[in-house]
DRENTIMI-611600 format. One record per atom (N, C-alpha, C, CB): residue number from 1; x, y, z; residue in one letter; atom name. Coordinates in steps of 0.05 Angstrom, whole numbers. Glycine has a CB too. Example, Ala and Ser with C-alpha at 12.3 -4.5 7.8 and 13.67 -1.06 7.14 Angstrom:
REM residues 2
1; 264; -114; 156; A; N;
1; 246; -90; 156; A; CA;
1; 264; -66; 156; A; C;
1; 226; -89; 181; A; CB;
2; 257; -45; 142; S; N;
2; 273; -21; 143; S; CA;
2; 258; 1; 157; S; C;
2; 282; -12; 114; S; CB;
END
This chain:
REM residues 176
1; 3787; 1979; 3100; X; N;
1; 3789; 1951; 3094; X; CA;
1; 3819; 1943; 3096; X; C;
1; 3779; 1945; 3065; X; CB;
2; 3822; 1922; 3108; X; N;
2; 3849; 1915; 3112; X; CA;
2; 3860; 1893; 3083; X; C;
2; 3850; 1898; 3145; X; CB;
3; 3876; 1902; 3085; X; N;
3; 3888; 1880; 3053; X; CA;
3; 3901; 1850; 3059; X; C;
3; 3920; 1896; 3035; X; CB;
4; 3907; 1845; 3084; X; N;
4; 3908; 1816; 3097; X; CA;
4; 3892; 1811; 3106; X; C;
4; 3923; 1810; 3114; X; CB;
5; 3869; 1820; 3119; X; N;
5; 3849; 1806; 3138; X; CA;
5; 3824; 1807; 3118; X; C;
5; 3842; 1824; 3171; X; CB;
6; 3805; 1797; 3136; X; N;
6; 3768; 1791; 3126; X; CA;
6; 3765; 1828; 3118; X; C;
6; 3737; 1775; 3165; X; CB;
7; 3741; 1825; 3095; X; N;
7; 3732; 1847; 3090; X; CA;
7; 3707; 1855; 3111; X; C;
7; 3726; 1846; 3062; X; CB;
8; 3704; 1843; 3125; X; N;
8; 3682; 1846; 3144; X; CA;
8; 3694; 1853; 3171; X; C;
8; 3665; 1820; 3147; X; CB;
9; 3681; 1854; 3196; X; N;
9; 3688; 1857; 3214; X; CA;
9; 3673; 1840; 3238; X; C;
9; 3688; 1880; 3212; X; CB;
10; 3698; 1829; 3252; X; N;
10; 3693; 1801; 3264; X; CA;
10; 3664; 1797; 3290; X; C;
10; 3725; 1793; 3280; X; CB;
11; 3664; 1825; 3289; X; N;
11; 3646; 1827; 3316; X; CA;
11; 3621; 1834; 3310; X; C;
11; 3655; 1848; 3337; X; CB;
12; 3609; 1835; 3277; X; N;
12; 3585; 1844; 3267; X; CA;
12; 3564; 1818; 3265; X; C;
12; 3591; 1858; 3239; X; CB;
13; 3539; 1814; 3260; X; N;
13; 3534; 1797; 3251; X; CA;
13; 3503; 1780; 3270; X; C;
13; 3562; 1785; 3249; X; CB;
14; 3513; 1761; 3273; X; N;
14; 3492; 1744; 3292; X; CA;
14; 3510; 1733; 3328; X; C;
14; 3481; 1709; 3267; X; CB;
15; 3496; 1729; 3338; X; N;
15; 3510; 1721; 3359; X; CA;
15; 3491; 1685; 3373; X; C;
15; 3509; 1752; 3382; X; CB;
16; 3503; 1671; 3372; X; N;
16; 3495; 1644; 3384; X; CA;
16; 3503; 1643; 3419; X; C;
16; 3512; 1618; 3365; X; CB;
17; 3483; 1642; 3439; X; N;
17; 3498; 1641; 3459; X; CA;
17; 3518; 1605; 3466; X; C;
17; 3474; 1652; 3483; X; CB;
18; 3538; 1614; 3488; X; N;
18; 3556; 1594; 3488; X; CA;
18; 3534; 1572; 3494; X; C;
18; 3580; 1599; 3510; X; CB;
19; 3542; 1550; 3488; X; N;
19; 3531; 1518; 3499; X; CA;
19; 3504; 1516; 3483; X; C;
19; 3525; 1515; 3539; X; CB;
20; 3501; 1527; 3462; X; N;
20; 3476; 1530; 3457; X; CA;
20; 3476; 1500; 3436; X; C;
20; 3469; 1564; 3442; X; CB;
21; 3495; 1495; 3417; X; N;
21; 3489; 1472; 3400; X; CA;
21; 3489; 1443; 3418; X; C;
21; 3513; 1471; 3377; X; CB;
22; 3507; 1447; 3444; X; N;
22; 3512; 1424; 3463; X; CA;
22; 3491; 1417; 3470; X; C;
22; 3527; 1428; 3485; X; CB;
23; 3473; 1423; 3475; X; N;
23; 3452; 1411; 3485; X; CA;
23; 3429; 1413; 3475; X; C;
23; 3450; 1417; 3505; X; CB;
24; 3417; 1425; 3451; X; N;
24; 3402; 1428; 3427; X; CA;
24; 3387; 1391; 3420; X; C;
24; 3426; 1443; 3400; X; CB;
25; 3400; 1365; 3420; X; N;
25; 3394; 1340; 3416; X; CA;
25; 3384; 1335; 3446; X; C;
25; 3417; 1323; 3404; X; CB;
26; 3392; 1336; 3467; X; N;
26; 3368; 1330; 3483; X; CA;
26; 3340; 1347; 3493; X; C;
26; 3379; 1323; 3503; X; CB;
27; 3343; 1376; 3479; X; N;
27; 3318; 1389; 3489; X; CA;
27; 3300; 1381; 3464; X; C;
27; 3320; 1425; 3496; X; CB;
28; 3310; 1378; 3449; X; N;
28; 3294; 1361; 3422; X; CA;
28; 3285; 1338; 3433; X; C;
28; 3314; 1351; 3395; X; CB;
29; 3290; 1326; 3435; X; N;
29; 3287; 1298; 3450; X; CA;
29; 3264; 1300; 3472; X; C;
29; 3316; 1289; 3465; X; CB;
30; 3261; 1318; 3484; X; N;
30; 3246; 1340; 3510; X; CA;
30; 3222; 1337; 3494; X; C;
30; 3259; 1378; 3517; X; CB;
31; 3224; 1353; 3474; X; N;
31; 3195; 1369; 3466; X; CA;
31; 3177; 1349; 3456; X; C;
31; 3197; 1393; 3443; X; CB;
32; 3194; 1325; 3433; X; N;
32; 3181; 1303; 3425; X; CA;
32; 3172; 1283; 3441; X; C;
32; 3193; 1294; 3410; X; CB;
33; 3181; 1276; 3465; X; N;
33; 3168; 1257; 3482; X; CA;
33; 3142; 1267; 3500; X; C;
33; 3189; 1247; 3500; X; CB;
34; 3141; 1297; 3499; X; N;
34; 3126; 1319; 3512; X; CA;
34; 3110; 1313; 3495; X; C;
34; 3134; 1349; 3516; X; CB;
35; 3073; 1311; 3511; X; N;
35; 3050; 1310; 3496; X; CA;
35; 3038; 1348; 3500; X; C;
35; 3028; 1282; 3510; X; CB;
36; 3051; 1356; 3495; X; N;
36; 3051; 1387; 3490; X; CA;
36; 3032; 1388; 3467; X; C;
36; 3082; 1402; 3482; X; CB;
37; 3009; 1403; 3469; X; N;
37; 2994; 1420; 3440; X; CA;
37; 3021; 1439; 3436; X; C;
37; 2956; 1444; 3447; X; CB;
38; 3027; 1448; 3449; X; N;
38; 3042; 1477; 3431; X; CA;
38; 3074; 1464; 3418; X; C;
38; 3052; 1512; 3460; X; CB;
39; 3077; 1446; 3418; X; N;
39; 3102; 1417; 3402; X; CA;
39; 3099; 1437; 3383; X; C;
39; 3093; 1375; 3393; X; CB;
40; 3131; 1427; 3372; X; N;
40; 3139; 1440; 3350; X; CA;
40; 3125; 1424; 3332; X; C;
40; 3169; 1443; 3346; X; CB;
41; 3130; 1402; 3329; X; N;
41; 3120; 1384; 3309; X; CA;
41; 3090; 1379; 3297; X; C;
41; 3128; 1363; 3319; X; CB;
42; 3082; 1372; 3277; X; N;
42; 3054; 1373; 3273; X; CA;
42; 3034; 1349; 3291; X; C;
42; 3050; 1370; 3239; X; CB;
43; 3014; 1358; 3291; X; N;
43; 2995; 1331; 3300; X; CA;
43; 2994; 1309; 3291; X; C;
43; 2972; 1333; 3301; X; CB;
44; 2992; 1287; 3303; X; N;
44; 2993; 1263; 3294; X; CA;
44; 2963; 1251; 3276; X; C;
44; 3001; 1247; 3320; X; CB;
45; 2942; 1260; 3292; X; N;
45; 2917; 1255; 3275; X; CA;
45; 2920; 1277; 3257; X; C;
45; 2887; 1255; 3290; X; CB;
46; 2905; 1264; 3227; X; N;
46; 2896; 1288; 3206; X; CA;
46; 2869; 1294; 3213; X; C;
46; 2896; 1280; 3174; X; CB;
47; 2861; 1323; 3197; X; N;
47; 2838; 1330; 3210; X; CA;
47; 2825; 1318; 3182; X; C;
47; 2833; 1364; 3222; X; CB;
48; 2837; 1308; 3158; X; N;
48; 2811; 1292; 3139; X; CA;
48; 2800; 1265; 3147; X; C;
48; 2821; 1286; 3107; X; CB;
49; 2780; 1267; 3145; X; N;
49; 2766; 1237; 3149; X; CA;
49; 2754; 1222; 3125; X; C;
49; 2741; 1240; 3168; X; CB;
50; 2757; 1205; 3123; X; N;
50; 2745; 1188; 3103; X; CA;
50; 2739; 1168; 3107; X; C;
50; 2756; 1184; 3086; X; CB;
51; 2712; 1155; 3093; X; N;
51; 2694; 1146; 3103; X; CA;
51; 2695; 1112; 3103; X; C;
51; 2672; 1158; 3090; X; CB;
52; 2687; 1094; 3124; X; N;
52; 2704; 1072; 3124; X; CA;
52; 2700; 1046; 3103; X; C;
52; 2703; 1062; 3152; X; CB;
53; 2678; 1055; 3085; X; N;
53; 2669; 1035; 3060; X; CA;
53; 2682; 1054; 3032; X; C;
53; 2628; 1031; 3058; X; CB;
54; 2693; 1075; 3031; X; N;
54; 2701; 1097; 3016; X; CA;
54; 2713; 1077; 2991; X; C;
54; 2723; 1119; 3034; X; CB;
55; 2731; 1065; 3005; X; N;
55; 2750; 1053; 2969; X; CA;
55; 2744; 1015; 2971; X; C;
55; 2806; 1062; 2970; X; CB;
56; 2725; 1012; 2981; X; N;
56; 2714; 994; 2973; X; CA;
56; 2696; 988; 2947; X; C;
56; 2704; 991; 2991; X; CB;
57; 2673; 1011; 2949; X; N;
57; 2660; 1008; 2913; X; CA;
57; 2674; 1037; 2906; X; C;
57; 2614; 1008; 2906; X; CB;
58; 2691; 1047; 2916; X; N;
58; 2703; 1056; 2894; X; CA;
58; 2714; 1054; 2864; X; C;
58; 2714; 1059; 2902; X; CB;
59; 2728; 1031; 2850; X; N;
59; 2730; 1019; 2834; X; CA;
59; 2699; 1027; 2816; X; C;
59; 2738; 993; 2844; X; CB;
60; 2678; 1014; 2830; X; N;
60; 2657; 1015; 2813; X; CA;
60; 2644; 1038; 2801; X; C;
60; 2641; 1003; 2825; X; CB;
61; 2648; 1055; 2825; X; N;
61; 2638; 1084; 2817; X; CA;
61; 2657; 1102; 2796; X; C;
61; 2637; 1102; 2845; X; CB;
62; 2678; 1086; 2796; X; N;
62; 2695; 1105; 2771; X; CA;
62; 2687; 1094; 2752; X; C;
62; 2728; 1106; 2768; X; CB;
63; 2679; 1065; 2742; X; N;
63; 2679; 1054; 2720; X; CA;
63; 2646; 1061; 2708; X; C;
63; 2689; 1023; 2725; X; CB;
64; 2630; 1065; 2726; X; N;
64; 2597; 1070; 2722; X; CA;
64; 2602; 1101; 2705; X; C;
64; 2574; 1074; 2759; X; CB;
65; 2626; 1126; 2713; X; N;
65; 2625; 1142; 2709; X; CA;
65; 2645; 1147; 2679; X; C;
65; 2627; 1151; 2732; X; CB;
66; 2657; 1133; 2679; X; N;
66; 2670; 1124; 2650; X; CA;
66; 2651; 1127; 2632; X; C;
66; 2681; 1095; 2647; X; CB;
67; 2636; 1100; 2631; X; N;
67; 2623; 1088; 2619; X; CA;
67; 2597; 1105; 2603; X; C;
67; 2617; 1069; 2636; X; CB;
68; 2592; 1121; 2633; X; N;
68; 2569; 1146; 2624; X; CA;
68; 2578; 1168; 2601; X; C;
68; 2562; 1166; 2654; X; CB;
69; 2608; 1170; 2610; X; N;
69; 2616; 1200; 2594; X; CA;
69; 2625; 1183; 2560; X; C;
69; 2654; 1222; 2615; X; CB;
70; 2637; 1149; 2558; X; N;
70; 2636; 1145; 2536; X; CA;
70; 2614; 1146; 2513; X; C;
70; 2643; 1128; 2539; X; CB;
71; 2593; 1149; 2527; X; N;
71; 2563; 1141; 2507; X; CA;
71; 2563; 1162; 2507; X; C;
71; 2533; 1124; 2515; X; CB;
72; 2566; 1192; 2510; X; N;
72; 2568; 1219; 2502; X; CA;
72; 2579; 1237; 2488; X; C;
72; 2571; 1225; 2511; X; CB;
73; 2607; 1221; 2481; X; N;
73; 2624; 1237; 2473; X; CA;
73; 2620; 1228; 2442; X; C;
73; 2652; 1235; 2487; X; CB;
74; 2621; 1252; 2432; X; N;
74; 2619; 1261; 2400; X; CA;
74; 2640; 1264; 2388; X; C;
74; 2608; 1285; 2393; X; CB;
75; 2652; 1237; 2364; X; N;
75; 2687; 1247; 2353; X; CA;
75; 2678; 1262; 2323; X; C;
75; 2715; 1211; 2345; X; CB;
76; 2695; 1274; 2326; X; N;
76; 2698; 1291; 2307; X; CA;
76; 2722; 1284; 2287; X; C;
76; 2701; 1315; 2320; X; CB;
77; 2723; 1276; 2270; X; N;
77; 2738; 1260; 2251; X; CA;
77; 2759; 1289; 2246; X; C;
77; 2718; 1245; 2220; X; CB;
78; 2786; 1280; 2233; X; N;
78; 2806; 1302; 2240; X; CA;
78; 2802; 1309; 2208; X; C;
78; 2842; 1293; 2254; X; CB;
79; 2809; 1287; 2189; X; N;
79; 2799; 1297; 2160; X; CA;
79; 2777; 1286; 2152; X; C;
79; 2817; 1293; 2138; X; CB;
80; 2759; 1301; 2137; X; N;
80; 2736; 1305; 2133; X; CA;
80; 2739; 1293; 2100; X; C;
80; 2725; 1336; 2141; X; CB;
81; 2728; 1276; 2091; X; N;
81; 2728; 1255; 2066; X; CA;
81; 2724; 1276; 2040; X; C;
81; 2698; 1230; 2068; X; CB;
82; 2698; 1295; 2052; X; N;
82; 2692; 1315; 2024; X; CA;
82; 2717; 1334; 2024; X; C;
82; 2661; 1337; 2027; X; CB;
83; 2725; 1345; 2047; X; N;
83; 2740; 1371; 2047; X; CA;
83; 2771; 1352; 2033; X; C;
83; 2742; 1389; 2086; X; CB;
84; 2774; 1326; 2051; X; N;
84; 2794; 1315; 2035; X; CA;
84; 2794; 1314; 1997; X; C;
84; 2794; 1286; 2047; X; CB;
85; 2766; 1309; 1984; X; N;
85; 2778; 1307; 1964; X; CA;
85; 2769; 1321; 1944; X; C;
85; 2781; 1285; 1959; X; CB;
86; 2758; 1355; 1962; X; N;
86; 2760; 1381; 1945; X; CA;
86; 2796; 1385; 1954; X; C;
86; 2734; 1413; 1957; X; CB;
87; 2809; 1381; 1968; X; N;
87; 2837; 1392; 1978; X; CA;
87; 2849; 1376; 1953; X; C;
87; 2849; 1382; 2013; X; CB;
88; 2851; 1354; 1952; X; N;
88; 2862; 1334; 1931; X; CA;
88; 2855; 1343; 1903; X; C;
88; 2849; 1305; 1935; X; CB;
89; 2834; 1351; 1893; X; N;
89; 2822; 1367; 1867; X; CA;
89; 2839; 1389; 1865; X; C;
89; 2789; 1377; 1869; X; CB;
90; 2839; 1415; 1882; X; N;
90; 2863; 1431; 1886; X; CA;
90; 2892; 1429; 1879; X; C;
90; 2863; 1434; 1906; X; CB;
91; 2897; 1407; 1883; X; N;
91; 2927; 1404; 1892; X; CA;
91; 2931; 1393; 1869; X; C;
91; 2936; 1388; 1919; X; CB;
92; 2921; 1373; 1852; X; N;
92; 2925; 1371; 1820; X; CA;
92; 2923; 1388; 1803; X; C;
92; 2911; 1357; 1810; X; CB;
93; 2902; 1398; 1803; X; N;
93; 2899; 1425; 1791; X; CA;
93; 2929; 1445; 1794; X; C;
93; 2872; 1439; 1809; X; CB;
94; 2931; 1458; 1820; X; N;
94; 2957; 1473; 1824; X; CA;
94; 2983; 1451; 1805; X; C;
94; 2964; 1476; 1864; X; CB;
95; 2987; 1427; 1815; X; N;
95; 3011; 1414; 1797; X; CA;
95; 3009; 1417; 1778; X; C;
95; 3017; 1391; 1796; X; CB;
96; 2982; 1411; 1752; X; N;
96; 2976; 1414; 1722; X; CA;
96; 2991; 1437; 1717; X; C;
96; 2945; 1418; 1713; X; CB;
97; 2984; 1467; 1729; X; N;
97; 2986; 1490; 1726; X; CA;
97; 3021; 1497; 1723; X; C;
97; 2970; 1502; 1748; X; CB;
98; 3033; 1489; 1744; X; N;
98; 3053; 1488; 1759; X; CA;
98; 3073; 1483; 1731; X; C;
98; 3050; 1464; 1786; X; CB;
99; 3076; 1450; 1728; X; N;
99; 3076; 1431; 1716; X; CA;
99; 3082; 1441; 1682; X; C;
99; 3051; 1416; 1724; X; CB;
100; 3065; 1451; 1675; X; N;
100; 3056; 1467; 1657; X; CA;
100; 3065; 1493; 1647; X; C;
100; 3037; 1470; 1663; X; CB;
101; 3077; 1510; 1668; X; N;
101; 3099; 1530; 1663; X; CA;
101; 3119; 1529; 1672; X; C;
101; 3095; 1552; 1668; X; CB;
102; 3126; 1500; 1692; X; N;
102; 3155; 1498; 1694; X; CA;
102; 3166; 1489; 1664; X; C;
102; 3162; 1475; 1718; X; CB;
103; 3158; 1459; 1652; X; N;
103; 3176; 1446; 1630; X; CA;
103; 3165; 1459; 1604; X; C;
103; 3174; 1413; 1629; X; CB;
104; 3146; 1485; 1604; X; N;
104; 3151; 1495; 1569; X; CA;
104; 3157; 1521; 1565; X; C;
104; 3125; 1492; 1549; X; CB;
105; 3183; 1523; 1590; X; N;
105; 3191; 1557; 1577; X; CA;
105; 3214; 1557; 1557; X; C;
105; 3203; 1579; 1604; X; CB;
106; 3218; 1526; 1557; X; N;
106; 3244; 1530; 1524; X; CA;
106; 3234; 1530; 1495; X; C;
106; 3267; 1499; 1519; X; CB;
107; 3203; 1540; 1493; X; N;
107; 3198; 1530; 1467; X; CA;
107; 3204; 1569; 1473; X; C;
107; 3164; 1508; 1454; X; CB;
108; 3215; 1560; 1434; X; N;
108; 3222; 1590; 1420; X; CA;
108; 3190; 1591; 1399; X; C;
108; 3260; 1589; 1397; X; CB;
109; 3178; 1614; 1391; X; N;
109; 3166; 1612; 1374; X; CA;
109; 3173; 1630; 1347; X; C;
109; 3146; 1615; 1386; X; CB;
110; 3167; 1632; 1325; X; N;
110; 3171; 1656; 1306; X; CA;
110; 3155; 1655; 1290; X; C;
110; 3194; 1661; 1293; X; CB;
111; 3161; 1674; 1270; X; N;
111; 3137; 1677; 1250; X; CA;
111; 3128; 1650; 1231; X; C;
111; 3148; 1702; 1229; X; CB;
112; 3143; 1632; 1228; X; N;
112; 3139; 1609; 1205; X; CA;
112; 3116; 1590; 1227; X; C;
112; 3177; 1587; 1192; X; CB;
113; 3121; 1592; 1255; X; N;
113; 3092; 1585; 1271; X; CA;
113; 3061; 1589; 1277; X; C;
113; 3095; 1591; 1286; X; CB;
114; 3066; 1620; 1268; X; N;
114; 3034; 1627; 1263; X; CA;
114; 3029; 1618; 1245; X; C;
114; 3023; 1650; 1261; X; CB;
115; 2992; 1621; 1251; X; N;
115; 2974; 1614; 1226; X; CA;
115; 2964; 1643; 1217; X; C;
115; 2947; 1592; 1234; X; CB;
116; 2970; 1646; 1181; X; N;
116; 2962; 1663; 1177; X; CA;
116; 2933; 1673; 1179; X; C;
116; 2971; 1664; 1161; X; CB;
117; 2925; 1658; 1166; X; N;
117; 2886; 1667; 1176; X; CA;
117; 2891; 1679; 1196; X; C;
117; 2859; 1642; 1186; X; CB;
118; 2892; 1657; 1227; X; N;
118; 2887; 1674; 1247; X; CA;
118; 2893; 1705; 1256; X; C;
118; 2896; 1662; 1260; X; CB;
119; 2925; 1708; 1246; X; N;
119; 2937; 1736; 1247; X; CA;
119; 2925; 1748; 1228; X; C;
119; 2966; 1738; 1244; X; CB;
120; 2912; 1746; 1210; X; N;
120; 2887; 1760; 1186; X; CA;
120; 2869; 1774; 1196; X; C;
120; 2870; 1740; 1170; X; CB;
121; 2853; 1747; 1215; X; N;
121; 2826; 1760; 1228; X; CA;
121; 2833; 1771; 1246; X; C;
121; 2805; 1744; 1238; X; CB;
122; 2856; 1772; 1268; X; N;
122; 2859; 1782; 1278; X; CA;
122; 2859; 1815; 1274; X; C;
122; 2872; 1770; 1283; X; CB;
123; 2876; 1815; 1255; X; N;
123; 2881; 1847; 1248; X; CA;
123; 2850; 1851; 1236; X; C;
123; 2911; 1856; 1222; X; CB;
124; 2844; 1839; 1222; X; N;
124; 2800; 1852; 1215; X; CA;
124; 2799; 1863; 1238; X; C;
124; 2766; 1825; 1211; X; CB;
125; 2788; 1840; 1254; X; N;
125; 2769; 1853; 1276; X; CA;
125; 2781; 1860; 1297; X; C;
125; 2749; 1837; 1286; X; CB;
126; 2802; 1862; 1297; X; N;
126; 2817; 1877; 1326; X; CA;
126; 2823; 1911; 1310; X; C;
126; 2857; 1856; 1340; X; CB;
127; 2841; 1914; 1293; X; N;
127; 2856; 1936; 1280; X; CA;
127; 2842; 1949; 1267; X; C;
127; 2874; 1930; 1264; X; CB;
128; 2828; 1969; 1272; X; N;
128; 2805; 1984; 1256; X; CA;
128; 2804; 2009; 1261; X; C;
128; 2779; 1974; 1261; X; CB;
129; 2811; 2028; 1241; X; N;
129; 2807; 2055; 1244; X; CA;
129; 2778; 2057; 1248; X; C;
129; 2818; 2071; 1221; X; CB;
130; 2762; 2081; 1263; X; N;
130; 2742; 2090; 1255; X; CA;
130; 2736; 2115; 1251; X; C;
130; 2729; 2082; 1267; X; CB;
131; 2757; 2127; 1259; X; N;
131; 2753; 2155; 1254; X; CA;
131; 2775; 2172; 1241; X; C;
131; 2747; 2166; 1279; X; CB;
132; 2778; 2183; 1217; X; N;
132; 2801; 2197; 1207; X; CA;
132; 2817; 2212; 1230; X; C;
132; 2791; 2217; 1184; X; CB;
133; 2803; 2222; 1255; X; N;
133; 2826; 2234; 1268; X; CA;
133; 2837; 2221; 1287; X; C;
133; 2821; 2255; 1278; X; CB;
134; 2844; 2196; 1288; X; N;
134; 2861; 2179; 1294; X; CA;
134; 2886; 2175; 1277; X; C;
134; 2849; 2159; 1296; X; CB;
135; 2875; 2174; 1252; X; N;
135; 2906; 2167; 1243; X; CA;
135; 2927; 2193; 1241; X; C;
135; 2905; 2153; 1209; X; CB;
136; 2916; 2216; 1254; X; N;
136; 2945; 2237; 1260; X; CA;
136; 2956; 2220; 1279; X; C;
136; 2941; 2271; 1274; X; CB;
137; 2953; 2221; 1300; X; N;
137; 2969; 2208; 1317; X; CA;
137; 2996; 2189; 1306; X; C;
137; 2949; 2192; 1330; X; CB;
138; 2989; 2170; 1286; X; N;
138; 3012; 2159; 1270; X; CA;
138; 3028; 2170; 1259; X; C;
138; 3008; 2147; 1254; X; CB;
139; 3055; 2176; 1265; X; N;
139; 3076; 2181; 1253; X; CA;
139; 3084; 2166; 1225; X; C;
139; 3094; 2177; 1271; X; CB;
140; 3099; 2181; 1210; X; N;
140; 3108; 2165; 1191; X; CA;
140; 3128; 2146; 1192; X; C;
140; 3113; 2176; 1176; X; CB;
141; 3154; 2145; 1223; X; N;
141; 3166; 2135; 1218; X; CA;
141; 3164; 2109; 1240; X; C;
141; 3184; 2151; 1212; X; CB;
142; 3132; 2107; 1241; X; N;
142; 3125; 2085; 1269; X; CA;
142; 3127; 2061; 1254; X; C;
142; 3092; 2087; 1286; X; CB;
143; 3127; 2062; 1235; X; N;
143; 3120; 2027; 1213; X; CA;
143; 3147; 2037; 1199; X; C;
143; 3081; 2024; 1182; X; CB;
144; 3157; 2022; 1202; X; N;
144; 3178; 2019; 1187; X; CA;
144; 3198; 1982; 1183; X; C;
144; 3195; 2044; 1201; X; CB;
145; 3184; 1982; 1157; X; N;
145; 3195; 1953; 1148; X; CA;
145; 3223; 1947; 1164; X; C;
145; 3201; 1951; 1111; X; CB;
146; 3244; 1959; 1153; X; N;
146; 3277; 1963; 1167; X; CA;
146; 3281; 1947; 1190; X; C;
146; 3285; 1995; 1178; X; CB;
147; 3256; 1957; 1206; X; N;
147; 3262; 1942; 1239; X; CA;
147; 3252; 1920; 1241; X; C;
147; 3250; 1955; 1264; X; CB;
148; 3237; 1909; 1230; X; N;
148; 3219; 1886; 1234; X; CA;
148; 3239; 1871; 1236; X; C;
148; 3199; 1878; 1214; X; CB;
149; 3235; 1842; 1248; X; N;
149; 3251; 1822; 1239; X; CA;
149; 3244; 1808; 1202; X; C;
149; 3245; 1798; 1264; X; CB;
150; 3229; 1813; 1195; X; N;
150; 3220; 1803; 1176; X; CA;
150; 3231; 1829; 1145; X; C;
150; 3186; 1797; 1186; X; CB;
151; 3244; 1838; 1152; X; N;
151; 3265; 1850; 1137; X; CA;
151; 3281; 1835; 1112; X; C;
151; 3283; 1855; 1157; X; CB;
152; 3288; 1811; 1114; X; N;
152; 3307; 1802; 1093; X; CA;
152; 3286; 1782; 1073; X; C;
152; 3336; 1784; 1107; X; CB;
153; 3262; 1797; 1080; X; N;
153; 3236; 1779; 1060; X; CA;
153; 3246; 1796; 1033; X; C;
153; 3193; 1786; 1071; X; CB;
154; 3244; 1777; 1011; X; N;
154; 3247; 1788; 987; X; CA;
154; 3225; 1811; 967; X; C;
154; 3249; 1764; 975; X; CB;
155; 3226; 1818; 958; X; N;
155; 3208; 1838; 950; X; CA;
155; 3193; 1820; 929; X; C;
155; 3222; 1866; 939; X; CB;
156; 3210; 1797; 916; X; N;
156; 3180; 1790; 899; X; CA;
156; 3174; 1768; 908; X; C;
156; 3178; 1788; 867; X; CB;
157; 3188; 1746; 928; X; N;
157; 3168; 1737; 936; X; CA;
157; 3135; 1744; 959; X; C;
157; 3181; 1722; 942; X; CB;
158; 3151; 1774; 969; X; N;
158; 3119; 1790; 985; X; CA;
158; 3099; 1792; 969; X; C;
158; 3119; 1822; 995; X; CB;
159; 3105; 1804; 935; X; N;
159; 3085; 1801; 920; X; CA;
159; 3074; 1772; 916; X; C;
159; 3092; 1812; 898; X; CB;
160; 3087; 1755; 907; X; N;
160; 3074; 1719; 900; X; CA;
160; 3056; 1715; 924; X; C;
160; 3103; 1688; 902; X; CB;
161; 3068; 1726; 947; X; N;
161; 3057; 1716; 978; X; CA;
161; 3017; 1722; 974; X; C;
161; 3076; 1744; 1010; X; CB;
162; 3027; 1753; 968; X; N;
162; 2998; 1767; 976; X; CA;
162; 2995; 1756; 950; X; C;
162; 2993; 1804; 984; X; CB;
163; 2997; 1758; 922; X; N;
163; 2977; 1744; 906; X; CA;
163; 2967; 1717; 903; X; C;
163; 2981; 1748; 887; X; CB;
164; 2978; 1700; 924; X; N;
164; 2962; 1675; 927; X; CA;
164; 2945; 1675; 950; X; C;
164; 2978; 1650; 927; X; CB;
165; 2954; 1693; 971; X; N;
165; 2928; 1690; 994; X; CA;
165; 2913; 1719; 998; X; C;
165; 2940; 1679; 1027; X; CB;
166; 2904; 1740; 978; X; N;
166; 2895; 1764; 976; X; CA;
166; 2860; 1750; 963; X; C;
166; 2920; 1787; 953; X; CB;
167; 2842; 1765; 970; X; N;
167; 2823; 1757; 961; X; CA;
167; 2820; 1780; 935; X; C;
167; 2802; 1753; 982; X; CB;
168; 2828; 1796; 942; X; N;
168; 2832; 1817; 919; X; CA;
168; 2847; 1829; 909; X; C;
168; 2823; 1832; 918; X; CB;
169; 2861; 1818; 881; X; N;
169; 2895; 1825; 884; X; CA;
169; 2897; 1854; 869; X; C;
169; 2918; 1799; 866; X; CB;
170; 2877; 1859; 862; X; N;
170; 2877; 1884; 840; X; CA;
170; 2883; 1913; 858; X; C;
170; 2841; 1887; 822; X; CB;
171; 2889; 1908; 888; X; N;
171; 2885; 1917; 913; X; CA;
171; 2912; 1929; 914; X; C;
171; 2877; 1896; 936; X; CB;
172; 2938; 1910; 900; X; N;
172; 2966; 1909; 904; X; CA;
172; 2971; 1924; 882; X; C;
172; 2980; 1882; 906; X; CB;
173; 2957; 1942; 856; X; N;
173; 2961; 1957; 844; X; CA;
173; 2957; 1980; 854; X; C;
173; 2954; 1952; 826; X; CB;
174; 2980; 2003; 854; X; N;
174; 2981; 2032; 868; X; CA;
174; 2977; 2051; 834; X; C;
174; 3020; 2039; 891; X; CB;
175; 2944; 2050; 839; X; N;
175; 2935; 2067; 814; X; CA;
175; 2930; 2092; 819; X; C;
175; 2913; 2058; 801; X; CB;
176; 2946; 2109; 841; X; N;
176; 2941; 2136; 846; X; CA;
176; 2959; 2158; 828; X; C;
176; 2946; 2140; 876; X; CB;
END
């Protein structure tokens, strides 16, 4: 490769003979006035034919065929009235819900909230030994007043407590 000249080499390539573009516009000129089949150019007739009343009732025949496929066609509604207003039933529902545990996670509750009954019956019929060998399992130091929050309850108002809502107070005497 030379570092001044073409990276190629001048004598490679295609070759045009001399006088060849010079006279290229009149052999053109030649061939097109020439009623030659073998002409470069395409034929002047097309080989489609069409027929000489063709787009005369044309017009009519499109509109006859319109007309046929309109009285056929079946719409299909995009929302559906029922499905619309089971979707709508849903979607209130989800907000109620929604709605409902977004704005009441600031309530605090504590003990002066319950109802005692309820936490009463509760412990009846939920909290029930039935069999003595369950209560191994209990440790002694699983109950322990100390931890409760309910710790700085006084000792005699617990007694006043249970002897106004005890149905049997003779219960709160430890006659062992």
């Amino acid at each position: 490769m030379k570092k001044n000249g073409l990276p190629y080499r001048k004598d490679a390539g295609f070759k045009v003979p001399e006088n060849y573009f010079s006279n290229l516009e009149a052999r053109l000129m030649a061939q097109i006035n020439s009623e030659e089949k073998d002409s470069a150019l395409p034929q002047s007739s097309s080989p489609f034919k069409v027929p000489d009343t063709y787009f005369e009732d044309f017009e009519s025949r499109v509109n006859e065929k319109l007309s046929a496929e309109r009285k056929d066609v079946k719409v299909v509604p995009l929302f559906n009235k029922k499905h619309l207003s089971y979707l709508a039933g849903v979607a209130a529902v989800l907000a109620v819900i929604i709605s409902s545990v977004v704005f009441n996670r600031s309530q605090n509750f504590n003990y002066n909230d319950l109802d005692v009954l309820a936490v009463e019956n509760y412990l009846l019929e939920t909290f029930e030994y039935t069999s003595p060998e369950e209560t191994h399992l209990l440790k002694e130091g699983d109950f322990s007043f100390a931890t409760t929050p309910s710790s700085n309850l006084d000792r005699e108002a617990l007694l006043e407590y249970l002897n106004e809502n005890m149905e049997d107070p003779s219960l709160l005497l430890n006659e062992e």
